[in-house]
NUTI-410062 format. One line per 3 residues: number of its first residue (from 1); their letters; for each residue z negated, y, x of C-alpha. Coordinates in nm, 3 decimals. Layout:
# NUTI-410062
NUM = A = Z,Y,X; ...
***
This chain:
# NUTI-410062
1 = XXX = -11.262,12.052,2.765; -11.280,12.131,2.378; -11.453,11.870,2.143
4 = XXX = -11.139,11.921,1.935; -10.918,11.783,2.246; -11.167,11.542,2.334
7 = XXX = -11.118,11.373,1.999; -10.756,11.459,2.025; -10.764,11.241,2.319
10 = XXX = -10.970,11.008,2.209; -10.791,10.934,1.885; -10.466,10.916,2.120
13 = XXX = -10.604,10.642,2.370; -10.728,10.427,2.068; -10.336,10.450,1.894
16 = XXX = -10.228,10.304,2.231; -10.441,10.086,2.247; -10.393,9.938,1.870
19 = XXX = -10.025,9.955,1.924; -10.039,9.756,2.222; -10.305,9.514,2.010
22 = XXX = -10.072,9.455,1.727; -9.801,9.378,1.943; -9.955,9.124,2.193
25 = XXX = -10.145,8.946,1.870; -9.766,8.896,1.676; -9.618,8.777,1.991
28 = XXX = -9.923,8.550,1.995; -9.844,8.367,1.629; -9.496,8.242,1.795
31 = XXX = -9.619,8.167,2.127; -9.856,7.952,2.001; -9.655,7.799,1.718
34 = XXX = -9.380,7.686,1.970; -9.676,7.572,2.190; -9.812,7.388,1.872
37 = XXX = -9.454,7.239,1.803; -9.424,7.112,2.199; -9.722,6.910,2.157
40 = XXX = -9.698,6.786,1.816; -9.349,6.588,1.968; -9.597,6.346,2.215
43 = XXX = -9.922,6.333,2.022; -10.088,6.384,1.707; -9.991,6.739,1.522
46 = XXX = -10.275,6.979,1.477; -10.266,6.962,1.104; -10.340,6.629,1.106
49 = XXX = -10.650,6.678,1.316; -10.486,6.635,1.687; -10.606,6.871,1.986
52 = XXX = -10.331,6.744,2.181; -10.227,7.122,2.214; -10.549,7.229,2.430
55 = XXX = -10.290,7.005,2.679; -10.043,7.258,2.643; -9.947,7.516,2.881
58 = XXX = -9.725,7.706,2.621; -10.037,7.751,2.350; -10.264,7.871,2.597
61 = XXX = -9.985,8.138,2.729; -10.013,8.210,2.341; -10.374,8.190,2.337
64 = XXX = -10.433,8.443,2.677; -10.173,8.677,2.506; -10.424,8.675,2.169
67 = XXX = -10.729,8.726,2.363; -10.563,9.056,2.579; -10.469,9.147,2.185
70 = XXX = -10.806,9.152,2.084; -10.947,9.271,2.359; -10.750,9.555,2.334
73 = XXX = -10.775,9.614,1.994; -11.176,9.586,2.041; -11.134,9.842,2.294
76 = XXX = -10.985,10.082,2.049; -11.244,10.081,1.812; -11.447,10.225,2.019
79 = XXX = -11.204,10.541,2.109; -11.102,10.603,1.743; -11.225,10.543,1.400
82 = XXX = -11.144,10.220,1.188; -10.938,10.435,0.970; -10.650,10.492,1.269
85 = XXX = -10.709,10.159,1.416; -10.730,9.953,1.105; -10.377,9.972,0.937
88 = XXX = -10.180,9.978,1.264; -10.280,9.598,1.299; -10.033,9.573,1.009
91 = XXX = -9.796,9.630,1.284; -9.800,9.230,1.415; -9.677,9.141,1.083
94 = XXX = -9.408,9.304,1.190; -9.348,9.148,1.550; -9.452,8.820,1.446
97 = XXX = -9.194,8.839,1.140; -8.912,8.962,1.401; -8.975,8.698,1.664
100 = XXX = -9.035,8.434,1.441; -8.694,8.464,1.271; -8.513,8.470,1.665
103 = XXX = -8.757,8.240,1.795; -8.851,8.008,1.569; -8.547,7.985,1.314
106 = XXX = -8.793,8.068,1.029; -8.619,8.290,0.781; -8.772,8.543,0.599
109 = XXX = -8.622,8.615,0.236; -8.563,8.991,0.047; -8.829,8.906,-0.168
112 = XXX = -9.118,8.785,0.121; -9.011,9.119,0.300; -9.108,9.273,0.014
115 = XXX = -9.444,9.101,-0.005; -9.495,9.153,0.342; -9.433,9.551,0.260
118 = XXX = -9.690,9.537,0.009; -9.949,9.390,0.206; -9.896,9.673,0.484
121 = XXX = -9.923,9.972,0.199; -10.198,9.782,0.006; -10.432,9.719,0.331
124 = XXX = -10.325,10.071,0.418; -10.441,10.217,0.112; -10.783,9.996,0.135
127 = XXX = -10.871,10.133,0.505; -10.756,10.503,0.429; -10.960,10.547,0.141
130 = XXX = -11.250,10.346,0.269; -11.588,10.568,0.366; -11.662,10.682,0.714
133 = XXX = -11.886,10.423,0.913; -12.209,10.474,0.969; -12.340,10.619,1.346
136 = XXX = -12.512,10.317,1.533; -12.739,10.312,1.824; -12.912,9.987,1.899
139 = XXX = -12.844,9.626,1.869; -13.209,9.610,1.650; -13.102,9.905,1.386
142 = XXX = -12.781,9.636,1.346; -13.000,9.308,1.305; -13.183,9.547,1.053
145 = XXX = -12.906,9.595,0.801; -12.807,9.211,0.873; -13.138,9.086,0.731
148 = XXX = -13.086,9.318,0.420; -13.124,9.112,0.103; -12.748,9.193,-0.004
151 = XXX = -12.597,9.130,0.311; -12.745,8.792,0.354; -12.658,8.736,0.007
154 = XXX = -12.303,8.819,0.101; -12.319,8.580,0.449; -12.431,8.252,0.241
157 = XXX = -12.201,8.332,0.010; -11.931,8.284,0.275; -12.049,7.989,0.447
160 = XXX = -12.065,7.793,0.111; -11.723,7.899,0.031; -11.609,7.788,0.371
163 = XXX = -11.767,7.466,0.370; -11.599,7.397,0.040; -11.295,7.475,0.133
166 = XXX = -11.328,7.289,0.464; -11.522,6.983,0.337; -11.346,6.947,-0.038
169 = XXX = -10.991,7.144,-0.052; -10.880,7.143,0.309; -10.819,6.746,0.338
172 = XXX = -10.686,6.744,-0.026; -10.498,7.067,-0.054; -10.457,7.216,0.314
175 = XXX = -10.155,7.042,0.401; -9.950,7.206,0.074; -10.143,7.575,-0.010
178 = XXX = -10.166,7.816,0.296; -10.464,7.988,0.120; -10.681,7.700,0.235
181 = XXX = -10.657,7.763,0.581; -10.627,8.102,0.549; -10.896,8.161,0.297
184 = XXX = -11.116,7.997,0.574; -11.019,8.212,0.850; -11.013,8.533,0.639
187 = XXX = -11.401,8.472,0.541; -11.505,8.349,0.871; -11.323,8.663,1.058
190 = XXX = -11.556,8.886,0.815; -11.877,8.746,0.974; -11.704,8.762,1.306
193 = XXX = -11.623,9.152,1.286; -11.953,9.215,1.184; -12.099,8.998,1.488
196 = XXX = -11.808,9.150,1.750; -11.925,9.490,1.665; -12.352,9.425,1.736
199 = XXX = -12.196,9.298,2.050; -11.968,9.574,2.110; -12.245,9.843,2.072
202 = XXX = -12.504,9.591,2.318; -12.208,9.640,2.643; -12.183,9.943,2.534
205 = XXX = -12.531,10.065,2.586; -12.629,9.835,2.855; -12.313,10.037,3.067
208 = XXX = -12.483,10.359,2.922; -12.803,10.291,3.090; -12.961,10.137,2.809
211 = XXX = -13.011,9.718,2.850; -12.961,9.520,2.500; -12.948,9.158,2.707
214 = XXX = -13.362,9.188,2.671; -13.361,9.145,2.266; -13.293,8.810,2.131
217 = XXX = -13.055,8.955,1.839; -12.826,9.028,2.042; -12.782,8.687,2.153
220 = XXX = -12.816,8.581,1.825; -12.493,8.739,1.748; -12.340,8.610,1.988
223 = XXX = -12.382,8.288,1.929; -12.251,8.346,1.569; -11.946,8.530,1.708
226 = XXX = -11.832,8.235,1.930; -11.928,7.999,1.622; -11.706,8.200,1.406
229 = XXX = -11.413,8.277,1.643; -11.394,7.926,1.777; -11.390,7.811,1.382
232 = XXX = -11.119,8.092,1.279; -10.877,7.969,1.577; -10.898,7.599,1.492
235 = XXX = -10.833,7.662,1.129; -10.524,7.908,1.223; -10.381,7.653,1.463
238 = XXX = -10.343,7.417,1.160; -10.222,7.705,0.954; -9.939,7.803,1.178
241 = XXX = -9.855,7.417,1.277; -9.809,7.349,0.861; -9.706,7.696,0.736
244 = XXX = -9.399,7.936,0.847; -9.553,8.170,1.097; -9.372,8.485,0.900
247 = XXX = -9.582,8.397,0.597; -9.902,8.323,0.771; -9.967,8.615,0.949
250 = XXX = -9.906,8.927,0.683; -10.160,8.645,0.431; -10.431,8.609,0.734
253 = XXX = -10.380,8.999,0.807; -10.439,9.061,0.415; -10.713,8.829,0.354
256 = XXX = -10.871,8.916,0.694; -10.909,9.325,0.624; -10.995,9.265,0.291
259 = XXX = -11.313,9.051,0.364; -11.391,9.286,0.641; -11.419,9.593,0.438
262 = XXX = -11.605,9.405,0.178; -11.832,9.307,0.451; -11.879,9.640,0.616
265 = XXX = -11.965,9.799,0.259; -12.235,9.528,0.204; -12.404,9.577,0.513
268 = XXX = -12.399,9.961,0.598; -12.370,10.053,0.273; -12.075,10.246,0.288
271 = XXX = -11.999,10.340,-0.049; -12.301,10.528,-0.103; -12.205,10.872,-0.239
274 = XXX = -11.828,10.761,-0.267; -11.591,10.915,-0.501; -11.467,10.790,-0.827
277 = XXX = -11.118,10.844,-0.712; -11.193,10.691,-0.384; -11.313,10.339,-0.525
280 = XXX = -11.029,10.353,-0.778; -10.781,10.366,-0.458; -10.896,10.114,-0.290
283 = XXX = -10.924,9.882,-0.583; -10.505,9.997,-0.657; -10.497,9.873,-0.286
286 = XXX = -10.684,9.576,-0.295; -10.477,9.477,-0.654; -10.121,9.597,-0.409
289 = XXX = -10.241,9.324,-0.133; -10.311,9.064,-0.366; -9.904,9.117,-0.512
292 = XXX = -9.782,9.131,-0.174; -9.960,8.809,-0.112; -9.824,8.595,-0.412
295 = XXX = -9.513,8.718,-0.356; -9.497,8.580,-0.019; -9.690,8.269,-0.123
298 = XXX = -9.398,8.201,-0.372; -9.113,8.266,-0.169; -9.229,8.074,0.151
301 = XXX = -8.972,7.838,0.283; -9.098,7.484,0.387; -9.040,7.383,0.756
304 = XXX = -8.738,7.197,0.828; -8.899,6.836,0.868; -9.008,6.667,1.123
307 = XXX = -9.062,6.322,1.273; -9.321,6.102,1.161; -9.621,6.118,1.368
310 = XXX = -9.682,5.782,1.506; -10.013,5.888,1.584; -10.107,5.930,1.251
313 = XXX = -10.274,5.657,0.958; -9.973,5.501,0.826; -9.926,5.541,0.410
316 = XXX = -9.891,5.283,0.234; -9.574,5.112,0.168; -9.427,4.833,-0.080
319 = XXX = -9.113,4.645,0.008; -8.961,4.420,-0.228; -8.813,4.070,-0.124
322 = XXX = -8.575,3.867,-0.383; -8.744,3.474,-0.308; -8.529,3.159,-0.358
325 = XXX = -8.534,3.137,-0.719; -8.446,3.450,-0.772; -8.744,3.629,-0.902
328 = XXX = -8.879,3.967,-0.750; -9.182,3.935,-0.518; -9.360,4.243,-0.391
331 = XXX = -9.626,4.284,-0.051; -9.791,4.587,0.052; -9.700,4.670,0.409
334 = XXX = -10.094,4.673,0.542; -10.140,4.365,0.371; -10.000,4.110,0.685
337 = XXX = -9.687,4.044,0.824; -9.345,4.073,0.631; -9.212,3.722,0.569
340 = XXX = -8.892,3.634,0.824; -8.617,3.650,0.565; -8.498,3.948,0.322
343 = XXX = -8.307,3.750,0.069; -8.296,3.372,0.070; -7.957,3.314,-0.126
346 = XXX = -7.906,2.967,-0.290; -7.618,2.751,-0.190; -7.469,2.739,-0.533
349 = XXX = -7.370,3.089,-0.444; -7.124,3.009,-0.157; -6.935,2.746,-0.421
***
């Protein structure tokens, strides 16, 4: 066989494979949100800090059908360059944004199918005109450009921005702006790619002949990958549970390819020799995203609301009680017991 058909083929399997990716990760975002939406009804909701969900057969139908996504669409990286697999994961938007609005009930407005548009031909434009990734062979030559000076510039950079937003903005702000959430997941998943792939390359080997379980780095990224992941799923289940699942995925997709090209550049250096018209595209793409995103960010439509949950801190209430002489007295719920009577009425007001 050819090396031209052999990368014919190649290319082919990995398009499969992404297509079949994109599909079982939208599906995924409404599995898991009607999963989410099952157990918020008997126990605390997820964005208010429950796990009642991990209870839940329906989320973890949602959560299998994510993992055989990513599996998958790990699987087709390694049949066909980023630059084929990348922008067909814009293709969940798509499913997500179709079941969600039979599904779910959650309807999606002209203008946030316009900002969902934009995010696919922005995030398009980034991954097309990014630069060809560098050959790797060994777990080590990866733990090499990892301890780079800019790249671990670039990885504290991201865990201080994550713990801010998780420690500061996401108890403050998380509940009413979806970039909270998704701002965490989208710098987290950068970290993860980077770890997925060092793995990725390890199995890869090891099946080749060559055993990677024998260094500690790979290990090392492992444990950072399962950090990362299991950080990125908590902080999307609270994301979907708050936010319309139409909106949240084409903003996590967005965020979550933009962070991953800017961490791919940092470590292998990929812009090196690049083209002036090159960087100038992907900056028009990057600017395209960031429209697409605002766009959908403004014309998001709340959830329809939802029962109190009883499991939750109560807020504080004031109730107001008219005594016998007819002055207003006020008592804080939390501060004891109502008194037995609403409105004491004087008997001067039966003559």
């Amino acid at each position: 066989m050819s090396t031209a058909r052999m990368m014919y083929s190649s290319n082919l399997t990995g398009f499969i494979l992404a297509v079949v990716s994109s599909a079982f990760i939208g599906s995924s975002f409404i599995i898991k949100k009607k999963g989410l939406r099952k157990a918020g009804v008997s126990g605390p909701r997820a964005s208010s800090g429950g796990y009642g969900y991990l209870l839940e057969p329906l989320w973890w139908i949602g959560m299998i059908t994510m993992i055989v996504g990513e599996i998958a669409n790990f699987v087709a990286y390694i049949y066909a360059p980023a630059v084929l697999v990348t922008p067909l994961g814009a293709l969940s938007i798509i499913v997500s944004a179709v079941l969600a609005h039979f599904l779910l009930s959650e309807k999606l407005q002209k203008m946030g199918v316009l900002g969902c548009l934009l995010c696919i031909v922005g995030s398009t434009v980034i991954v097309l005109h990014a630069p060809a990734e560098r050959s790797i062979n060994s777990v080590e030559e990866i733990w090499e450009l990892a301890i780079q000076p800019a790249f671990l510039l670039y990885t504290a950079s991201v865990v201080a921005i994550a713990l801010v937003l998780i420690l500061y903005f996401s108890p403050r702000y998380g509940q009413t702006n979806i970039l909270v959430y998704i701002g965490i997941c989208s710098v987290i998943g950068s970290l993860t790619v980077m770890s997925v792939k060092a793995i990725g390359i390890a199995i890869k080997l090891t099946i080749d002949g060559i055993n990677q379980a024998k260094y500690f780095q790979t290990w090392i990224f492992a444990m950072v990958a399962i950090t990362c992941i299991i950080t990125q799923l908590n902080y999307l289940n609270m994301a979907l549970d708050t936010f319309n699942a139409a909106v949240v995925s084409p903003i996590y997709y967005a965020g979550f390819t933009s962070f991953t090209i800017l961490a791919s550049a940092i470590m292998f250096k990929d812009y090196s020799g690049q083209s002036a018209s090159s960087i100038v595209s992907e900056l028009c793409g990057f600017l395209t995203v960031l429209s697409g995103t605002a766009v959908l960010h403004s014309t998001r439509e709340p959830d329809p609301p939802t029962l109190p949950d009883l499991y939750a801190p109560l807020s504080p209430k004031v109730s107001w009680y008219i005594q016998g002489n007819g002055e207003q007295w006020k008592q804080k719920d939390e501060d004891g017991s109502p008194p037995n009577f609403v409105t004491i009425l004087r008997q001067d007001h039966f003559k």
